[in-house]
PQR file of N, CA, C, O and H, with PARSE charges and radii, in Angstrom:
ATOM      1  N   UNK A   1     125.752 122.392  53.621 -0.4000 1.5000
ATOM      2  CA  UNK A   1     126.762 123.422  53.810 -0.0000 2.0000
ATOM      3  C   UNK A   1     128.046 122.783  54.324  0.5500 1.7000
ATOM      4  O   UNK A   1     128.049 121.924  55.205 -0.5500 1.4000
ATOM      5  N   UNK A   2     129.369 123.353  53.595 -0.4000 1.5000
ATOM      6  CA  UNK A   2     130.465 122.768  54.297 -0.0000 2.0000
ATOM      7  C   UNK A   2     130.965 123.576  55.380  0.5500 1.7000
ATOM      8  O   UNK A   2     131.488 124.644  55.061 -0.5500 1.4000
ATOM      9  H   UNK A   2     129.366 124.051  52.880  0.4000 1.0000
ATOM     10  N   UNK A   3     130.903 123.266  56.612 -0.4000 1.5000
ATOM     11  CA  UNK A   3     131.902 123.735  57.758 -0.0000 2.0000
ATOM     12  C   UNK A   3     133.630 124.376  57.047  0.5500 1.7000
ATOM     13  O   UNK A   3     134.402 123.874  56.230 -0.5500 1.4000
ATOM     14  H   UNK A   3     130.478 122.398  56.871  0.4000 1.0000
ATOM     15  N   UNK A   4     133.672 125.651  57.828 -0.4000 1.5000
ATOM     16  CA  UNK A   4     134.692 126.246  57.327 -0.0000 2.0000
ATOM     17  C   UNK A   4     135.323 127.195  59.027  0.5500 1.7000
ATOM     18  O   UNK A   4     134.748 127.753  59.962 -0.5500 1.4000
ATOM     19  H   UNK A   4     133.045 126.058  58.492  0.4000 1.0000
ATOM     20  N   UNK A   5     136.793 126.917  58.642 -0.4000 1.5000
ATOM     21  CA  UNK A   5     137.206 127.551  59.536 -0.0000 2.0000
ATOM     22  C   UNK A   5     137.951 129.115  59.279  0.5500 1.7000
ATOM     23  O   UNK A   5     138.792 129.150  58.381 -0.5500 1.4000
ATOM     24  H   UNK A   5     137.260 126.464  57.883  0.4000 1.0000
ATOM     25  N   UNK A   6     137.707 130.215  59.930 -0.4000 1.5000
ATOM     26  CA  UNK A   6     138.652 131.218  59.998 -0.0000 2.0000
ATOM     27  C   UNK A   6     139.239 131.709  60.959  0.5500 1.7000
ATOM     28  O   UNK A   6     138.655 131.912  62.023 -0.5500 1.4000
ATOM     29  H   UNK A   6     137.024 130.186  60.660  0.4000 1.0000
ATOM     30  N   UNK A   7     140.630 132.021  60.748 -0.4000 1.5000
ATOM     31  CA  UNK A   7     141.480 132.437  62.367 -0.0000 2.0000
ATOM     32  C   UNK A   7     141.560 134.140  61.662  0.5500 1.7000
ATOM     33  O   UNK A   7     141.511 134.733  60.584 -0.5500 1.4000
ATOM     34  H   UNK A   7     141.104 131.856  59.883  0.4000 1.0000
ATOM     35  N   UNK A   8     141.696 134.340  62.937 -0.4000 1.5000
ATOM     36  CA  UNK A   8     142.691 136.061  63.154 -0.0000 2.0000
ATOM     37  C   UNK A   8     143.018 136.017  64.400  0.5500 1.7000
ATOM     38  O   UNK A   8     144.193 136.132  64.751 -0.5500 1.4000
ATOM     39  H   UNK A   8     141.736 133.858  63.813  0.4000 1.0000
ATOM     40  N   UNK A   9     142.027 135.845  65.245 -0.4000 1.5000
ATOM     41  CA  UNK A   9     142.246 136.214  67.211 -0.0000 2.0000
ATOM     42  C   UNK A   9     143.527 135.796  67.630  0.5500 1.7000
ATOM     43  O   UNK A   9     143.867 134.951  66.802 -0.5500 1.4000
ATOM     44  H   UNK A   9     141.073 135.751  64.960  0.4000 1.0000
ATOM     45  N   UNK A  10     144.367 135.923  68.420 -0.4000 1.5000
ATOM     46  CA  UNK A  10     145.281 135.436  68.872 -0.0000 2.0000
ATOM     47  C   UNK A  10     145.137 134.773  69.881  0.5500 1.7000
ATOM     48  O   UNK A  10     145.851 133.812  70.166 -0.5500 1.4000
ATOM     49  H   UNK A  10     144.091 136.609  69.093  0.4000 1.0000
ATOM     50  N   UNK A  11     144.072 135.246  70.649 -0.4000 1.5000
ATOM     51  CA  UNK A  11     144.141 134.536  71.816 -0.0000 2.0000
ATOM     52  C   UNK A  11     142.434 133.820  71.937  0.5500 1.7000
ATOM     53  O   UNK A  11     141.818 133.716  70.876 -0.5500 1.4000
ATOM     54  H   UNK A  11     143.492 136.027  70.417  0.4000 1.0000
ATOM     55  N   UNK A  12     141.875 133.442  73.002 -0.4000 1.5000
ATOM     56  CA  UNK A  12     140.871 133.121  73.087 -0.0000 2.0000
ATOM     57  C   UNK A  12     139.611 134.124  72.668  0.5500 1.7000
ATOM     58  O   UNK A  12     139.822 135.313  72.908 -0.5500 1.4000
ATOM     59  H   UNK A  12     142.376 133.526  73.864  0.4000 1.0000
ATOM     60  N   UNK A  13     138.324 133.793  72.069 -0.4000 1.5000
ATOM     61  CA  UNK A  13     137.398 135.015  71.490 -0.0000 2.0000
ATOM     62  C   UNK A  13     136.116 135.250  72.535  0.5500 1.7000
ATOM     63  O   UNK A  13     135.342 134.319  72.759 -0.5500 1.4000
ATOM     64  H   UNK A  13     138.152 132.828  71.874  0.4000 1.0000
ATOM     65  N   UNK A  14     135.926 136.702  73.225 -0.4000 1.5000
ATOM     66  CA  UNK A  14     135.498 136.641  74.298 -0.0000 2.0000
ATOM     67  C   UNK A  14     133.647 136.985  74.266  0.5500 1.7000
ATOM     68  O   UNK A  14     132.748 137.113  75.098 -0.5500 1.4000
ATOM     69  H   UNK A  14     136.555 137.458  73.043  0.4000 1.0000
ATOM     70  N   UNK A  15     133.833 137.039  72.363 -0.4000 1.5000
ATOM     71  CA  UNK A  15     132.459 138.029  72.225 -0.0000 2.0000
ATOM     72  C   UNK A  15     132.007 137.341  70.911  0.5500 1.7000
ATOM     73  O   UNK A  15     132.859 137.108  70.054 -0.5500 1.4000
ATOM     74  H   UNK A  15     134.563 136.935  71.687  0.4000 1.0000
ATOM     75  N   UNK A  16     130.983 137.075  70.750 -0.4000 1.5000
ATOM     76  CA  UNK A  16     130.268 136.606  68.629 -0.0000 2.0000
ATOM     77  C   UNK A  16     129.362 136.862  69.319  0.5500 1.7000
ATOM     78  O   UNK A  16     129.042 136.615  70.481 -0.5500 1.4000
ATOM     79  H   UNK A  16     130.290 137.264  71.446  0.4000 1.0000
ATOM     80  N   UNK A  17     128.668 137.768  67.923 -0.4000 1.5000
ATOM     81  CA  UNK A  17     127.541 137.934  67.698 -0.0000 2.0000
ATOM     82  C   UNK A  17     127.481 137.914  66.228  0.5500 1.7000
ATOM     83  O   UNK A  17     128.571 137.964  65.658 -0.5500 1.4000
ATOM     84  H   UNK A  17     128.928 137.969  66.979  0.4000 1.0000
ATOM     85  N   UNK A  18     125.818 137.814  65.092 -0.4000 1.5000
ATOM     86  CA  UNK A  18     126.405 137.518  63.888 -0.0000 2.0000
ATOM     87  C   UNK A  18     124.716 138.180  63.722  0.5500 1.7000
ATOM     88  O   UNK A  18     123.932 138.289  64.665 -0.5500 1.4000
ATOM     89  H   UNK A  18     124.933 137.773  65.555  0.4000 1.0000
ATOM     90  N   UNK A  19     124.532 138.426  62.801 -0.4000 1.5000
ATOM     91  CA  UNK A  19     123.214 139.448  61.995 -0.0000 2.0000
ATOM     92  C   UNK A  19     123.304 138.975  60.384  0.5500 1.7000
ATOM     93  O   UNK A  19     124.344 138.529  59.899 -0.5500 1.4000
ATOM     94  H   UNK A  19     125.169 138.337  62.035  0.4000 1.0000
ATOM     95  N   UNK A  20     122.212 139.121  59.727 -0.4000 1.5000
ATOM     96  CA  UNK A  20     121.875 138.849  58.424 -0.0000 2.0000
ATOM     97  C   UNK A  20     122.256 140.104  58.067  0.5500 1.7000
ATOM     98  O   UNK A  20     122.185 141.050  58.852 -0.5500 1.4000
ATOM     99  H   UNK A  20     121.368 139.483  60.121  0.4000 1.0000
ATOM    100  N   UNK A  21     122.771 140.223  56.625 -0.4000 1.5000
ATOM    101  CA  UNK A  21     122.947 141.390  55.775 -0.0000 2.0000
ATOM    102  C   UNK A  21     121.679 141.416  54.524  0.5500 1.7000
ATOM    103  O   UNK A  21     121.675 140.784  53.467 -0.5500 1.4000
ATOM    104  H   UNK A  21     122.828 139.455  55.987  0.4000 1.0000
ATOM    105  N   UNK A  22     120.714 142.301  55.015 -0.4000 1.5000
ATOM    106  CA  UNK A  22     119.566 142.302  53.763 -0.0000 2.0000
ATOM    107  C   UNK A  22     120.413 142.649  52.245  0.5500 1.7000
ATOM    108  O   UNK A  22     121.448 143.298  52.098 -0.5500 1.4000
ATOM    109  H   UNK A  22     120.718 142.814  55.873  0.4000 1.0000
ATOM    110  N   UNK A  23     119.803 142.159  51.503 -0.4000 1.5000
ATOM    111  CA  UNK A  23     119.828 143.000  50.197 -0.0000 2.0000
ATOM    112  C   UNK A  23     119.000 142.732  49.418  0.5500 1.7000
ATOM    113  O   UNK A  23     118.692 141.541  49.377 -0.5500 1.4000
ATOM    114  H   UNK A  23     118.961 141.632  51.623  0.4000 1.0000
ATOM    115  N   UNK A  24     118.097 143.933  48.229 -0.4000 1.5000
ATOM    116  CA  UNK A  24     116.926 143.435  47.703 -0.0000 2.0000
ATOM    117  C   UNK A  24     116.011 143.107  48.451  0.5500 1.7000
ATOM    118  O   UNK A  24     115.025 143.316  47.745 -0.5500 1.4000
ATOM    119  H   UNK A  24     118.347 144.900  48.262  0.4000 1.0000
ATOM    120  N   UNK A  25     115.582 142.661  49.587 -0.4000 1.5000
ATOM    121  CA  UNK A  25     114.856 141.780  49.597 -0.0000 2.0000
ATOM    122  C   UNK A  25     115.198 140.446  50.751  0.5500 1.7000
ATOM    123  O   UNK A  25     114.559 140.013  51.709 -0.5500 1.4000
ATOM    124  H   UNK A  25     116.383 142.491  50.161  0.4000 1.0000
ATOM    125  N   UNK A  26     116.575 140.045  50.106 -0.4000 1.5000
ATOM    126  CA  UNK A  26     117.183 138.870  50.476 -0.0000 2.0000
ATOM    127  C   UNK A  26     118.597 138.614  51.281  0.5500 1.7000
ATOM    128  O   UNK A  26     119.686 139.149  51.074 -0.5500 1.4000
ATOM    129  H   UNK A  26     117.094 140.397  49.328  0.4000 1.0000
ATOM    130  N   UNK A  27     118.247 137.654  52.236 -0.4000 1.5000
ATOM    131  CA  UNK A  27     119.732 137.589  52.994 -0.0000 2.0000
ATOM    132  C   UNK A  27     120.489 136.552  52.242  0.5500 1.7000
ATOM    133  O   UNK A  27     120.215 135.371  52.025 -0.5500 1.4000
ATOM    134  H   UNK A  27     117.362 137.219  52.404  0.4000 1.0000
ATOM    135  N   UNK A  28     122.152 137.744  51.678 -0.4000 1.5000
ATOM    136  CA  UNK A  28     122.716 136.774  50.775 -0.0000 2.0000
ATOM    137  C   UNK A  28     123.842 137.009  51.122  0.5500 1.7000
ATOM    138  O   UNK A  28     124.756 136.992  50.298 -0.5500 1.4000
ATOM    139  H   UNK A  28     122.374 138.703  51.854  0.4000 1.0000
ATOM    140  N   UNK A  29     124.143 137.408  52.995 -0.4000 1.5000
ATOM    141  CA  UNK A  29     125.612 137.365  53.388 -0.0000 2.0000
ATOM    142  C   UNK A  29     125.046 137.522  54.904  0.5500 1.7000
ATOM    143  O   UNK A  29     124.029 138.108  55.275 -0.5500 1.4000
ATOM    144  H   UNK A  29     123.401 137.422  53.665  0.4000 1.0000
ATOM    145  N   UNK A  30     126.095 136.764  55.726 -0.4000 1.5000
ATOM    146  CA  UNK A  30     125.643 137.219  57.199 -0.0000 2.0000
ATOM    147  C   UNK A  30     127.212 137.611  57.833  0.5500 1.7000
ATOM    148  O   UNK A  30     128.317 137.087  57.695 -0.5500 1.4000
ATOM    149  H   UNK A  30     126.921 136.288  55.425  0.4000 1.0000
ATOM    150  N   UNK A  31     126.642 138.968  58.698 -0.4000 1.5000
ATOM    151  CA  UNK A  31     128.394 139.030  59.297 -0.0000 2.0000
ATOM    152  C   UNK A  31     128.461 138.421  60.813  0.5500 1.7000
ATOM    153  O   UNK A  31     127.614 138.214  61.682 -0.5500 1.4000
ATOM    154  H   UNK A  31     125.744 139.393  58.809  0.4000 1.0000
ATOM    155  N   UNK A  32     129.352 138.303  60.752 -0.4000 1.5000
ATOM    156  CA  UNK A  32     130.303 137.912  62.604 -0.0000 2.0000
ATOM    157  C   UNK A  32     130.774 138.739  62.958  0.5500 1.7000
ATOM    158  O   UNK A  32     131.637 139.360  62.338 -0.5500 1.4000
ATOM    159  H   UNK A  32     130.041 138.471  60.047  0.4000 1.0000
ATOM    160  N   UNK A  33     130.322 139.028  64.153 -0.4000 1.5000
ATOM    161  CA  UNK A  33     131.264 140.008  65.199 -0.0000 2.0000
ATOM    162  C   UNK A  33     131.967 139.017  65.767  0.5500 1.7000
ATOM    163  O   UNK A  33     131.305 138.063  66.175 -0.5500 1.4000
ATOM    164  H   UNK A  33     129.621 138.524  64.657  0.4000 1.0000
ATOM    165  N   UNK A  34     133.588 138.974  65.957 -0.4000 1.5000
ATOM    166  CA  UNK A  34     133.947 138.753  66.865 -0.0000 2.0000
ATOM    167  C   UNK A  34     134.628 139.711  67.174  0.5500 1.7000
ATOM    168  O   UNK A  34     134.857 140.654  66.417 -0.5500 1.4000
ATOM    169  H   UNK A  34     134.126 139.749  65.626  0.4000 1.0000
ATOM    170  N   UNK A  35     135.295 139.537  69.020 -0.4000 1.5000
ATOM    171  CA  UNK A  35     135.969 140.366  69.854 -0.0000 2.0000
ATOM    172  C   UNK A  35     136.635 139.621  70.704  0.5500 1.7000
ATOM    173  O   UNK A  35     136.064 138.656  71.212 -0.5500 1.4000
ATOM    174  H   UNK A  35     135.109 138.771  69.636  0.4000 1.0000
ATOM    175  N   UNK A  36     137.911 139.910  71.009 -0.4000 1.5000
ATOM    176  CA  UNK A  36     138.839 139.283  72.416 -0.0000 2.0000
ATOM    177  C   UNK A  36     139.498 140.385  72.900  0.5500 1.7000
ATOM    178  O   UNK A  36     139.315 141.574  72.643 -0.5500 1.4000
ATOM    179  H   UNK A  36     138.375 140.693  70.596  0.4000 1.0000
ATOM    180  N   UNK A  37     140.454 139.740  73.785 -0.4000 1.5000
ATOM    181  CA  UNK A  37     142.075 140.797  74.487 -0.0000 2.0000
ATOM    182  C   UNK A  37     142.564 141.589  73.378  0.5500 1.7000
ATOM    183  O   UNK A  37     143.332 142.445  73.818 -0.5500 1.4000
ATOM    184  H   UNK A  37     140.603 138.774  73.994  0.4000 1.0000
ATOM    185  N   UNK A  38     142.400 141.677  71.763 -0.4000 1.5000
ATOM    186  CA  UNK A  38     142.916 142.400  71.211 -0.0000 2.0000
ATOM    187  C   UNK A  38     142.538 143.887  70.991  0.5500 1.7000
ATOM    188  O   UNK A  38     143.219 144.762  70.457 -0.5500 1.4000
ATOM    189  H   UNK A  38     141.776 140.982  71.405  0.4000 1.0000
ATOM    190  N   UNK A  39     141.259 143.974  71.540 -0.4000 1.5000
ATOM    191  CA  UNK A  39     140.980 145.756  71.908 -0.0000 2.0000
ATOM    192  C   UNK A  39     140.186 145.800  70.050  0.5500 1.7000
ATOM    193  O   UNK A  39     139.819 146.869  69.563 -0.5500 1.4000
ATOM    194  H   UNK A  39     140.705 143.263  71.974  0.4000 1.0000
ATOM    195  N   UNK A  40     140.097 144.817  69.493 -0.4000 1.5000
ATOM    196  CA  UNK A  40     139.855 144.947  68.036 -0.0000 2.0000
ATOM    197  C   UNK A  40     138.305 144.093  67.686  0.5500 1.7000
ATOM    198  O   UNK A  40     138.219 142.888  67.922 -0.5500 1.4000
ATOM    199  H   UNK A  40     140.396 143.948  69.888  0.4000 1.0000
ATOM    200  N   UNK A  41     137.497 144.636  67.285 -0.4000 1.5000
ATOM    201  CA  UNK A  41     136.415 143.512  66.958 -0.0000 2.0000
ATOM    202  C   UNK A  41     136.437 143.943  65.297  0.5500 1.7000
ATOM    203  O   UNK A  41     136.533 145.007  64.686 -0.5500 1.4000
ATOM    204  H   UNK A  41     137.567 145.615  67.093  0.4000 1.0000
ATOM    205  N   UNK A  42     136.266 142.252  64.857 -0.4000 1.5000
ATOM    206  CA  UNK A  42     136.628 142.005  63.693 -0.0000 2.0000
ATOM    207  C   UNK A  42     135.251 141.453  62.862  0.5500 1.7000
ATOM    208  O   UNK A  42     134.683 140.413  63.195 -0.5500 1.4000
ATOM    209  H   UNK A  42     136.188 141.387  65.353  0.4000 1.0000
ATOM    210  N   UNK A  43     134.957 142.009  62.123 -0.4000 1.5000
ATOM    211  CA  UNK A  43     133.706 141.785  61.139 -0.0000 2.0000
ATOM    212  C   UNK A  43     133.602 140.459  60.189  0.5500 1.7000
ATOM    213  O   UNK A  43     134.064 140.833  59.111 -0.5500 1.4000
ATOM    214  H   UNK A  43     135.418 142.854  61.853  0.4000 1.0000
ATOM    215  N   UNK A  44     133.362 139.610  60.117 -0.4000 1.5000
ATOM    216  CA  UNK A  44     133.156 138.128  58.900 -0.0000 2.0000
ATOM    217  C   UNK A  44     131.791 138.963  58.066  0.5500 1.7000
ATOM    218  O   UNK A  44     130.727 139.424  58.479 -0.5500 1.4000
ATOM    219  H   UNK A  44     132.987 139.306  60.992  0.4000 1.0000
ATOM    220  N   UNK A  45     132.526 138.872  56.515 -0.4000 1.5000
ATOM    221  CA  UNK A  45     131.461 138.467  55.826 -0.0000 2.0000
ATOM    222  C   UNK A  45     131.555 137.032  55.292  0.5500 1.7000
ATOM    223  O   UNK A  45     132.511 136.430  54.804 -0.5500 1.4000
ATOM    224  H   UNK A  45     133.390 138.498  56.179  0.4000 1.0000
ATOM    225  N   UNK A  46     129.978 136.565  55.580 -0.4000 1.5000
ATOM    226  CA  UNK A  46     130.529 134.580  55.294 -0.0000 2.0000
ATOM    227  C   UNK A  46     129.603 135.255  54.249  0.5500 1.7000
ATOM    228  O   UNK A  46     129.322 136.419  53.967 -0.5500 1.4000
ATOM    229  H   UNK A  46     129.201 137.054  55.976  0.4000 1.0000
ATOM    230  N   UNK A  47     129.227 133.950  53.764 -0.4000 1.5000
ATOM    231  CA  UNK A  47     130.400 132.534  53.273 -0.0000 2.0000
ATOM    232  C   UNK A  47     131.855 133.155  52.960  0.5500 1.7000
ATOM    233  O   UNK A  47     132.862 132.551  53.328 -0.5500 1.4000
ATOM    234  H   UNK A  47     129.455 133.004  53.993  0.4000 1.0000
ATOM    235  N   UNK A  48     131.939 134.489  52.209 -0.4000 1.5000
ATOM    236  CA  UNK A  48     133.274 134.231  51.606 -0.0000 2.0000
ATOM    237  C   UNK A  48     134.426 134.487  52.749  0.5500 1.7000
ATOM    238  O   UNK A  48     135.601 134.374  52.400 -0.5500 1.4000
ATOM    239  H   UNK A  48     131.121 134.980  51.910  0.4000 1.0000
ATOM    240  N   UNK A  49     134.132 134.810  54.024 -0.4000 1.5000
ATOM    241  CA  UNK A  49     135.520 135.060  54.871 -0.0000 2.0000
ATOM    242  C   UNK A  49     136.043 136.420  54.996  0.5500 1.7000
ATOM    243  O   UNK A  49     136.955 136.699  55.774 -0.5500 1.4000
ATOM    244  H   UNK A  49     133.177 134.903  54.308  0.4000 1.0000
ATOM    245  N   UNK A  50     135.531 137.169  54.318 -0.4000 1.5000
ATOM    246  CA  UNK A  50     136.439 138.591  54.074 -0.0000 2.0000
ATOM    247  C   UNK A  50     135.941 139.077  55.184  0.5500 1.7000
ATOM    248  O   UNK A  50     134.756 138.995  55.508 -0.5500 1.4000
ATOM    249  H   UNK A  50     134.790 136.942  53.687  0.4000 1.0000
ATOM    250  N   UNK A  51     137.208 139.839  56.095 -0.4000 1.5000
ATOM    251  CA  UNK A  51     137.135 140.438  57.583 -0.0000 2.0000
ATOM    252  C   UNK A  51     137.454 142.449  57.300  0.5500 1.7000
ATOM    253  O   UNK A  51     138.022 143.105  56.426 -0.5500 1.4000
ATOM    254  H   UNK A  51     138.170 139.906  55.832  0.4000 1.0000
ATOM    255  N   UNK A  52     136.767 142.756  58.493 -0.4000 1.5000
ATOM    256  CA  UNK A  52     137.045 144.076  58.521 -0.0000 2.0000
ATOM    257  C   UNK A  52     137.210 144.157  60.189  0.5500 1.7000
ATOM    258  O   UNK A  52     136.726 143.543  61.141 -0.5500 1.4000
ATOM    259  H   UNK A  52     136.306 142.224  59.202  0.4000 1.0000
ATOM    260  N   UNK A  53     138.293 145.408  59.986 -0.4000 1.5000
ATOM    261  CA  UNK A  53     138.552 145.625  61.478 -0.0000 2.0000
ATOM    262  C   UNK A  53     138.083 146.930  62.229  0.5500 1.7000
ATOM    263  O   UNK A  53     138.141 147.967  61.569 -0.5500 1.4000
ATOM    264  H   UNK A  53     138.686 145.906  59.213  0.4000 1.0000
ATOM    265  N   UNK A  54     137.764 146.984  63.138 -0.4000 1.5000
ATOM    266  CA  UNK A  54     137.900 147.870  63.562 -0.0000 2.0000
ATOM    267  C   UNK A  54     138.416 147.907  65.077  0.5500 1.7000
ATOM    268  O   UNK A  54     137.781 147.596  66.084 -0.5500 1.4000
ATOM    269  H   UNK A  54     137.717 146.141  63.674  0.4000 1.0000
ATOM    270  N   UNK A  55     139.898 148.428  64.963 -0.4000 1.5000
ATOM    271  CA  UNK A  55     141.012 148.190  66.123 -0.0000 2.0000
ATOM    272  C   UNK A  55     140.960 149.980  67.271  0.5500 1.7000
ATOM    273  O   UNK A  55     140.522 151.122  67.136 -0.5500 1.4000
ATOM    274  H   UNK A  55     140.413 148.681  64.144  0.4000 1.0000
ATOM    275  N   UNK A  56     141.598 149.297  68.153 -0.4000 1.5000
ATOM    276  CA  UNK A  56     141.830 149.992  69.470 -0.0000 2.0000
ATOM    277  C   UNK A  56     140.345 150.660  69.914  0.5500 1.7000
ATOM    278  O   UNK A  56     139.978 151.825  69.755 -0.5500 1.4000
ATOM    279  H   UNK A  56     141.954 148.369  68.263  0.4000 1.0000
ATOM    280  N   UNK A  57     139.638 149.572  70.503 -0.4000 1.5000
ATOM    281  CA  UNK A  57     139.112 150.091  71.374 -0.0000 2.0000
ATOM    282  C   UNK A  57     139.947 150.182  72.743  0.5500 1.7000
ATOM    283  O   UNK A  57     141.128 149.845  72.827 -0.5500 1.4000
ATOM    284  H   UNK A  57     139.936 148.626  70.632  0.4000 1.0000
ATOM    285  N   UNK A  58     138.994 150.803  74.057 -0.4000 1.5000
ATOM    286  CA  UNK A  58     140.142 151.102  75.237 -0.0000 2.0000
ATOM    287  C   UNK A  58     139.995 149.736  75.944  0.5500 1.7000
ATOM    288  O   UNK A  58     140.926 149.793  76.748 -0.5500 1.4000
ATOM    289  H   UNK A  58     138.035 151.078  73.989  0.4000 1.0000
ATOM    290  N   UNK A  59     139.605 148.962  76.068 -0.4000 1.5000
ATOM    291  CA  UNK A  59     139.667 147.441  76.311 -0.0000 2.0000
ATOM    292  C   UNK A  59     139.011 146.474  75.481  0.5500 1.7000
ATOM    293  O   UNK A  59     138.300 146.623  74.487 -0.5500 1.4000
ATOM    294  H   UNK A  59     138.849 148.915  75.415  0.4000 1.0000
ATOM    295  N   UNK A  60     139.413 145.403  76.124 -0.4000 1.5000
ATOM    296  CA  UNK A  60     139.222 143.428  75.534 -0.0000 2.0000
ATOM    297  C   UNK A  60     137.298 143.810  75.472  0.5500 1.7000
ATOM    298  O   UNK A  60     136.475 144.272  76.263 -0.5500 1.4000
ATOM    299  H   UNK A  60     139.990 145.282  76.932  0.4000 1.0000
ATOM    300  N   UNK A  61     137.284 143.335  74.162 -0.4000 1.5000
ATOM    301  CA  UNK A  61     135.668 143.202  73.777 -0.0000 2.0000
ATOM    302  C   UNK A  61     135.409 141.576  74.688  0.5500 1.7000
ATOM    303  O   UNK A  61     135.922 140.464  74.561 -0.5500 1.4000
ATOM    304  H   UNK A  61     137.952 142.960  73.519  0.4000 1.0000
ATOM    305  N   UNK A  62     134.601 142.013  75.396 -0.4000 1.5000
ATOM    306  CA  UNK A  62     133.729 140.899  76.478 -0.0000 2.0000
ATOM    307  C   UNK A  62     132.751 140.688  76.072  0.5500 1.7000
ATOM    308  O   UNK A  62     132.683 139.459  76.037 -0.5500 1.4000
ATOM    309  H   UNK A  62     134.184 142.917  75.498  0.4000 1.0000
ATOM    310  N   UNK A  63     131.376 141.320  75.507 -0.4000 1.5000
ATOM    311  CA  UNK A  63     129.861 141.677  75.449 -0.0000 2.0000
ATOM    312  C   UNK A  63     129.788 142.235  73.568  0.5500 1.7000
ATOM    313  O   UNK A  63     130.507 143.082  73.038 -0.5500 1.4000
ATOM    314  H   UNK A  63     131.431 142.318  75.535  0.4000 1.0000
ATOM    315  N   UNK A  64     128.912 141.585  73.058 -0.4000 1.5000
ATOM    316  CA  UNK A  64     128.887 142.263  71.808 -0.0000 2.0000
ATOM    317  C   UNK A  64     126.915 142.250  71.591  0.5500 1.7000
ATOM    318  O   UNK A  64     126.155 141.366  71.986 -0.5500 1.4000
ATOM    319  H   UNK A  64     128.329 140.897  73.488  0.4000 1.0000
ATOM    320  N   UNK A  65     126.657 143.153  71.069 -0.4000 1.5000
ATOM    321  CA  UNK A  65     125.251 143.150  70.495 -0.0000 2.0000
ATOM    322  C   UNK A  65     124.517 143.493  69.053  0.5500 1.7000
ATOM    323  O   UNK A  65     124.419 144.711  68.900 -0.5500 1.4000
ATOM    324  H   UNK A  65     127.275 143.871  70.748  0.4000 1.0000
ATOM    325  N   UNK A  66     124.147 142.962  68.301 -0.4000 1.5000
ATOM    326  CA  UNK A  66     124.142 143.144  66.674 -0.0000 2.0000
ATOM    327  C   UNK A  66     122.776 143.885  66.598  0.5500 1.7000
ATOM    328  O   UNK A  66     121.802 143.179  66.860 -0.5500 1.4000
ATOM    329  H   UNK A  66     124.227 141.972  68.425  0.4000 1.0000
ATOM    330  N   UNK A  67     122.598 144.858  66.363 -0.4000 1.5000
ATOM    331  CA  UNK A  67     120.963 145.738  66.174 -0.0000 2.0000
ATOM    332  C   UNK A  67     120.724 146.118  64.734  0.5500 1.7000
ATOM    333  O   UNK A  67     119.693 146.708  64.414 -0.5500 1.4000
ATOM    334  H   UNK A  67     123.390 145.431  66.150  0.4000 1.0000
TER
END
């Protein structure tokens, strides 16, 4: 596997957590939670990178948990 980098955070990231995405059967995407000071935790689908947001919470994501 090649190491790959992605930015969005602006500042330091205070929260990852990351879960398999089933399908069929098979895990053939895993997402990333991350969270910082931006009140926003931001979704990775890897490999390909594509992010989803979901912005303004009422504070900086500290603690994240993937169920």
């Amino acid at each position: 596997a090649t190491p790959s980098t992605f930015h969005w955070h602006a500042g330091p990231v205070l929260c990852l957590e990351w879960a398999p995405v089933p399908t069929h059967g098979t895990v053939d995407a895993v997402h990333l939670y991350s969270g910082g000071r931006e009140c926003t935790l931001v979704v990775w689908e890897l490999p390909v990178g594509k992010r989803t947001y979901l912005p303004r919470f009422p504070a900086p994501l500290v603690s994240l948990k993937a169920c």
